[in-house]
C-alpha positions in Angstrom: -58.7 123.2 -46.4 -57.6 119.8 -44.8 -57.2 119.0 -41.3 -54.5 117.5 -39.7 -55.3 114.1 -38.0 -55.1 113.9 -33.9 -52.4 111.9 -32.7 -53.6 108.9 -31.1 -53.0 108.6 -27.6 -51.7 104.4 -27.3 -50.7 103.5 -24.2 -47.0 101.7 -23.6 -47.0 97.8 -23.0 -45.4 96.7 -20.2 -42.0 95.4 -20.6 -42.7 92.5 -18.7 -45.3 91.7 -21.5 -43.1 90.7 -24.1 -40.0 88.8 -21.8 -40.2 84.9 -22.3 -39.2 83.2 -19.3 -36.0 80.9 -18.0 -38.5 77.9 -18.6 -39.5 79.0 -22.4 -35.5 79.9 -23.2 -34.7 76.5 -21.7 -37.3 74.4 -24.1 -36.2 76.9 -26.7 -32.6 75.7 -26.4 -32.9 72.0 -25.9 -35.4 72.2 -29.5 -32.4 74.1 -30.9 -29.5 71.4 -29.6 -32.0 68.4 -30.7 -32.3 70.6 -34.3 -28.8 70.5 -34.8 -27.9 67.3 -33.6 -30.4 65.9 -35.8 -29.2 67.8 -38.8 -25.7 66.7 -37.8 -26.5 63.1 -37.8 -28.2 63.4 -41.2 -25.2 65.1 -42.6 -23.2 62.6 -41.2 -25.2 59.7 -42.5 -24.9 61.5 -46.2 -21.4 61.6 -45.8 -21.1 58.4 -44.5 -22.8 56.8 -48.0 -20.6 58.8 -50.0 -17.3 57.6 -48.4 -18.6 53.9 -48.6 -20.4 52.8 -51.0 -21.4 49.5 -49.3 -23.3 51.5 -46.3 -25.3 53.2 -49.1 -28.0 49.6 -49.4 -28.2 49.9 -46.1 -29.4 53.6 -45.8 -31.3 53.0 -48.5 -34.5 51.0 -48.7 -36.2 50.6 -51.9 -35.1 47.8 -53.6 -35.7 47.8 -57.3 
């Protein structure tokens, strides 16, 4: 015959253990803002080589 296993007793966490605070959602949002802006601007610069072709030597720097 088996036995059925105890529960375990765990206690609760607090709920002030797992909050971030105003200063860690404040770097989290400028990292986000500075993310996308820099994935804008690299967009942009892609876009901006295939619209003209001249820009794209700039962008560019091997020169074979």
């Amino acid at each position: 015959m088996t036995t059925a296993p105890q529960p375990v007793q765990v206690a609760p966490a607090p709920a002030a253990a797992y909050r971030a605070t105003t200063a860690q959602h404040l770097i989290t949002i400028a990292l986000a803002w500075w993310l996308l802006a820099g994935l804008f601007l690299d967009g942009w610069d892609s876009f901006d080589c295939l619209v003209h072709p001249s820009k794209r030597s700039m962008s560019n720097t091997d020169s074979d």
